[in-house]
C-alpha positions as CSV (number, residue, x, y, z in Angstrom):
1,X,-169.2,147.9,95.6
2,X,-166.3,149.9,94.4
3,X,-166.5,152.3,91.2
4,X,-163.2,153.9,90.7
5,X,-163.7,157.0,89.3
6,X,-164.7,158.3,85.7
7,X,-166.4,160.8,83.6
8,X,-170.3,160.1,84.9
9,X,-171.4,163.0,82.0
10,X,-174.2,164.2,84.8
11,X,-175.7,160.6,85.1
12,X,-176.1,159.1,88.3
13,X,-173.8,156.8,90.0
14,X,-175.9,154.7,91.8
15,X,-179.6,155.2,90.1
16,X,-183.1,155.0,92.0
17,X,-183.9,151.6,92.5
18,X,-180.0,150.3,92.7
19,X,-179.9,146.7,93.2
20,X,-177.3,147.0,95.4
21,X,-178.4,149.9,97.7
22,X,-181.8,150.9,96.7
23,X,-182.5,152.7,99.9
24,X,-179.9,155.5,98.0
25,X,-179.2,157.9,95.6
26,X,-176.4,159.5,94.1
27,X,-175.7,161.5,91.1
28,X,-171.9,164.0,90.8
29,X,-172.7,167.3,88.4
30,X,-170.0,169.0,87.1
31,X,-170.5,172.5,85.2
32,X,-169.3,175.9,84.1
33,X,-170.6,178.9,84.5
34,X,-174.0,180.2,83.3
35,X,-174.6,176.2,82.7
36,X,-177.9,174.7,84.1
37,X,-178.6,171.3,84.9
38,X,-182.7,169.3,86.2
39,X,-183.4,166.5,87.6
40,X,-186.7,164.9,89.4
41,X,-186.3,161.8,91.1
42,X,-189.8,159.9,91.8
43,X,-190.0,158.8,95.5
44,X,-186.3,160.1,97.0
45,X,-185.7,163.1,98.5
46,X,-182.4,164.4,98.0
47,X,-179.8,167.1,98.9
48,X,-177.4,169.2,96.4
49,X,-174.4,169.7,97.9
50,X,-171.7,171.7,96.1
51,X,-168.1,169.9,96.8
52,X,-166.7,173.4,94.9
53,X,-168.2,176.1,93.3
54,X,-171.4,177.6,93.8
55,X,-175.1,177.0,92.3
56,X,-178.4,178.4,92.5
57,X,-180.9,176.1,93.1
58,X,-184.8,176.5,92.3
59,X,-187.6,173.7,93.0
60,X,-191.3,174.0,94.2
61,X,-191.6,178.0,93.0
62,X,-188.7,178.3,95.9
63,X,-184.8,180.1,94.8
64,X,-181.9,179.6,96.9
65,X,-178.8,181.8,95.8
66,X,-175.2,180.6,96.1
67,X,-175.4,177.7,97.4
68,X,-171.8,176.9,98.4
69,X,-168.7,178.5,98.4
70,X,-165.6,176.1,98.0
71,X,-163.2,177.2,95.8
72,X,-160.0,174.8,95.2
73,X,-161.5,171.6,97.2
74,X,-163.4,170.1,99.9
75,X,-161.2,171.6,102.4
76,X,-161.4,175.3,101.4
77,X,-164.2,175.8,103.6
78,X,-167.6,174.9,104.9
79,X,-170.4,173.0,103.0
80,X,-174.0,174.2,102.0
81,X,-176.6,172.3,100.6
82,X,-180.0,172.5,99.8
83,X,-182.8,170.0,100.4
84,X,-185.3,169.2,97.4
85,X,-188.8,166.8,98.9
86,X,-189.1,163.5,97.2
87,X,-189.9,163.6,93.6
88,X,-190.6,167.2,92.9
89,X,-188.1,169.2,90.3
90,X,-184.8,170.6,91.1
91,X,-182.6,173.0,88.9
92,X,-179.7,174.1,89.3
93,X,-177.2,177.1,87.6
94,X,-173.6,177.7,88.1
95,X,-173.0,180.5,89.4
96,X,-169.3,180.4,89.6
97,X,-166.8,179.5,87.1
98,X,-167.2,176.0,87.4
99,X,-169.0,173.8,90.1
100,X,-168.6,170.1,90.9
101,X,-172.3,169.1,93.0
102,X,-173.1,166.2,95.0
103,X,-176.8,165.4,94.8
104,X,-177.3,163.2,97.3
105,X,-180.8,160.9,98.0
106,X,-182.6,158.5,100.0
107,X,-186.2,157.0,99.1
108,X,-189.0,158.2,101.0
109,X,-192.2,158.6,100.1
110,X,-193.5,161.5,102.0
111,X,-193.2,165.3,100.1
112,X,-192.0,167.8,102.5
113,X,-190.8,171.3,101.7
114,X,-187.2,172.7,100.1
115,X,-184.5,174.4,102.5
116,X,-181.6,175.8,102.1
117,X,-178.5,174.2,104.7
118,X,-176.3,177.9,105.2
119,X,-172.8,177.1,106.7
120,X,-173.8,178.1,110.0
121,X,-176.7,175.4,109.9
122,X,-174.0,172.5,109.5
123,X,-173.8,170.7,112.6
124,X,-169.9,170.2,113.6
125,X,-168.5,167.1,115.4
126,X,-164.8,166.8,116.4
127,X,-163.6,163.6,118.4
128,X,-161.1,160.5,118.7
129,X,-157.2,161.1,119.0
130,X,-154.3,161.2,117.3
131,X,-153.0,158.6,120.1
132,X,-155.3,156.2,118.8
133,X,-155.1,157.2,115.0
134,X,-158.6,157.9,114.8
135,X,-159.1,161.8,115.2
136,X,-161.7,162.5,112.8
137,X,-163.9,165.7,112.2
138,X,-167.6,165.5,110.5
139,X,-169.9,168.4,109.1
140,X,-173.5,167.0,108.9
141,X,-175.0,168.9,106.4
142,X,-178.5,166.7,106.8
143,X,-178.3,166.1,110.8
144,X,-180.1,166.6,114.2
145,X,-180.5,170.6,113.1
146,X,-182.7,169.3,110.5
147,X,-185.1,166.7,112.5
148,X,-188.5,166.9,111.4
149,X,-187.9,168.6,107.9
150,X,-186.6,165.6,106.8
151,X,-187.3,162.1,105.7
152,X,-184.8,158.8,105.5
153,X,-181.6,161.0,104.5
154,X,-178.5,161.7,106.5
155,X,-175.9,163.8,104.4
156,X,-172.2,164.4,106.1
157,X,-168.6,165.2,105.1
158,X,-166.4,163.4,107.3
159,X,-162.5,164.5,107.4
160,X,-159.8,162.4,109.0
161,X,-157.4,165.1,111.2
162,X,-153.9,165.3,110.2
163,X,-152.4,162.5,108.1
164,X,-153.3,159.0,108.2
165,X,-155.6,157.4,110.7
166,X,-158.8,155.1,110.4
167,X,-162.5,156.3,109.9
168,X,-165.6,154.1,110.9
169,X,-163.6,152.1,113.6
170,X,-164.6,150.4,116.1
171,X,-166.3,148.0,112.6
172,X,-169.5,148.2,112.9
173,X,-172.8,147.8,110.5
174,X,-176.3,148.5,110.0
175,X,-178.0,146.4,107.8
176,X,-180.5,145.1,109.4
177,X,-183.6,146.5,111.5
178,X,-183.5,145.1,114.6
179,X,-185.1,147.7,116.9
180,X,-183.1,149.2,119.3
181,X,-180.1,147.0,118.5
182,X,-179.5,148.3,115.1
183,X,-180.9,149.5,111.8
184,X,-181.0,148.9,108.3
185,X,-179.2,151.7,106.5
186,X,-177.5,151.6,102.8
187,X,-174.8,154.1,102.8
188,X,-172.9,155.5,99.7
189,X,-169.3,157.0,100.1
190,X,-167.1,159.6,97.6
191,X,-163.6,159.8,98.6
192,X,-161.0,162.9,97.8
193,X,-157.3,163.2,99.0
194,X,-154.9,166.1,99.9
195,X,-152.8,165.8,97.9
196,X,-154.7,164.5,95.3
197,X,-152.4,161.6,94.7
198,X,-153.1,160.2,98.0
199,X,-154.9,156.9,98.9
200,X,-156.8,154.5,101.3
201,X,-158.2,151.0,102.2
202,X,-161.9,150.8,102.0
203,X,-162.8,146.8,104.5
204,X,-165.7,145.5,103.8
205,X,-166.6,142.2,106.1
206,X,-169.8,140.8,105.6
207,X,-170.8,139.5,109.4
208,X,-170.9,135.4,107.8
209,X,-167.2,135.3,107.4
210,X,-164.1,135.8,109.6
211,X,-162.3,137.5,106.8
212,X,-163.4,140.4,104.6
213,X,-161.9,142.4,101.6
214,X,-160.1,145.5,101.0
215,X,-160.4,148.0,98.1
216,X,-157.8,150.5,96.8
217,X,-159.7,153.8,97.3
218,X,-158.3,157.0,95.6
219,X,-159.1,160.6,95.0
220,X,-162.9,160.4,93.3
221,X,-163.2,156.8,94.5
222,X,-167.3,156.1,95.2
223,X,-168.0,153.3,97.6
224,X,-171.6,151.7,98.1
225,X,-172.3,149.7,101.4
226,X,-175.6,147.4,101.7
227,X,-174.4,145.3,104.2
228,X,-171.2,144.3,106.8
229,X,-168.6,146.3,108.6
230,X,-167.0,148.6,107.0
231,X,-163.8,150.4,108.4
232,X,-161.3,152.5,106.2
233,X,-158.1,154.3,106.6
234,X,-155.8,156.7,105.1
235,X,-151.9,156.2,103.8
236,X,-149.9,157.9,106.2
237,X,-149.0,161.7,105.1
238,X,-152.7,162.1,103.3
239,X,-155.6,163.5,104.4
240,X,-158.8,161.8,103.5
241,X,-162.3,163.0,102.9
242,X,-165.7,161.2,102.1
243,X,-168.8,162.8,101.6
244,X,-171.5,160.2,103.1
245,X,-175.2,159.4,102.1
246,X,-177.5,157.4,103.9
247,X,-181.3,156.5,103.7
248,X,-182.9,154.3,106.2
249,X,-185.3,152.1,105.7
250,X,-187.5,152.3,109.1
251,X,-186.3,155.8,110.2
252,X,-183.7,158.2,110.3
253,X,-181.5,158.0,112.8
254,X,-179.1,155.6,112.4
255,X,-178.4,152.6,115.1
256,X,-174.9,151.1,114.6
257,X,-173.9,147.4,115.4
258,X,-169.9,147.2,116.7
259,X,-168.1,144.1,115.3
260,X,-168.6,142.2,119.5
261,X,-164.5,141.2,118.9
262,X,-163.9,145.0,118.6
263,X,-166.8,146.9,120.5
264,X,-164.5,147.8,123.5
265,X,-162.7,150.0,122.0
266,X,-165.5,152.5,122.0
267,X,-164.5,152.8,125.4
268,X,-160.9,154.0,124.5
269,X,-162.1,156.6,121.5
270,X,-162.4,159.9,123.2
271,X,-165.7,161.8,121.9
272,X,-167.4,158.6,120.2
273,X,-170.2,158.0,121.9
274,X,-171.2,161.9,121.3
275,X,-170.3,161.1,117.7
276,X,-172.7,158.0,117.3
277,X,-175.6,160.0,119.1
278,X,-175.2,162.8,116.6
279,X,-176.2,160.4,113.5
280,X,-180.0,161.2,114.0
């Protein structure tokens, strides 16, 4: 499902209970200064992630100051977050002039604690080439650093390197749980550009049919996936960024199933199979 983008006023994109991917959450908070926002999501967990500006973040009697540090956009330097257990209370202030936040979820029913995700917690992966158009960097914010402190939620920013180039390739899904082979993940996408203007293709190819359909995916662009593979790619002479959420049903790491026609090319990727182990 593609929602272009709009004005959400604070509410969430994609609600608990979605029919489309209920497994997620997502909600995109914009404010100014000195502005305070709540929220309390029964039975997700979620992350707040600044995409600019900063916040200070309070839940369970526990104050995390400044969380991020972005000024212009997504590329002026690294992500923080900070984690909030399923269901309890979050608030947030602004604590720069104005703050756009990502508050990312995944249903789980199991209360942990809150933590704070400082830049030098992200967990940095660099691989592909620009040979074979698919050089991509990704900054888990929610990754392996964090096993055991979290629930069903993976939280990343992935970056395509240069201009142009394809994200997500070899196709590949995971919507279903079928032990070792793959598992049953609903993942929710937002997409910016530099420059702003820029654009992509967002395939989505449910496994039943030998052809799928593309979706015109711009700066603010959110795109939900419940099921089928789902490759994208950036006009040549843009950069692209998404910022990814996904909540697993079974567990947390996440098993992907290559499209069989295009699996080889795994093999021709450089750095992807460190990539795929790092989704955990």
């Amino acid at each position: 499902m593609h929602i272009a983008p709009y004005e959400n006023d604070n509410k969430p994109l994609f609600d608990a209970g979605n029919a489309d991917v209920p497994l997620t959450y997502f909600n995109i908070v914009k404010l100014k200064r000195g502005d305070a926002f709540e929220y309390q999501v029964p039975r997700y967990e979620t992350c707040i992630v600044p995409a600019t500006g900063s916040v200070d973040v309070e839940a369970e009697g526990l104050s995390f100051e400044s969380i991020g540090e972005r000024g212009e956009d997504v590329w002026d330097g690294e992500p923080e977050g900070a984690y909030i257990p399923s269901g309890c209370k979050a608030r947030m202030v602004c604590a720069s002039e104005d703050a756009e936040v990502f508050v990312a979820g995944a249903l789980f029913d199991e209360t942990l604690e809150p933590f704070a995700i400082r830049k030098n917690e992200i967990d940095l992966v660099q691989y592909g080439s620009d040979d074979t158009k698919t050089h991509r960097k990704i900054k888990h914010i929610l990754g392996q650093k964090q096993v055991g402190r979290v629930g069903r939620l993976l939280v990343s920013e992935l970056f395509t390197v240069g201009a142009g180039g394809w994200s997500g390739f070899p196709s590949h899904k995971h919507d279903s749980d079928r032990q070792s082979d793959e598992t049953r993940h609903d993942e929710i996408y937002n997409f910016r550009f530099k420059p702003d203007h820029g654009f992509g293709l967002q395939l989505l190819q449910p496994e039943s049919e030998a052809v799928g359909n593309a979706f015109h995916v711009v700066d603010g662009s959110t795109f939900a996936i419940d099921r089928g593979y789902h490759p994208c790619v950036a006009a040549p002479g843009y950069e692209m960024y998404y910022f990814t959420i996904l909540g697993g049903l079974s567990q947390r790491p996440l098993v992907q199933h290559f499209q069989p026609t295009h699996a080889y090319q795994v093999e021709t990727i450089p750095g992807i199979k460190d990539m795929i182990a790092k989704f955990k």
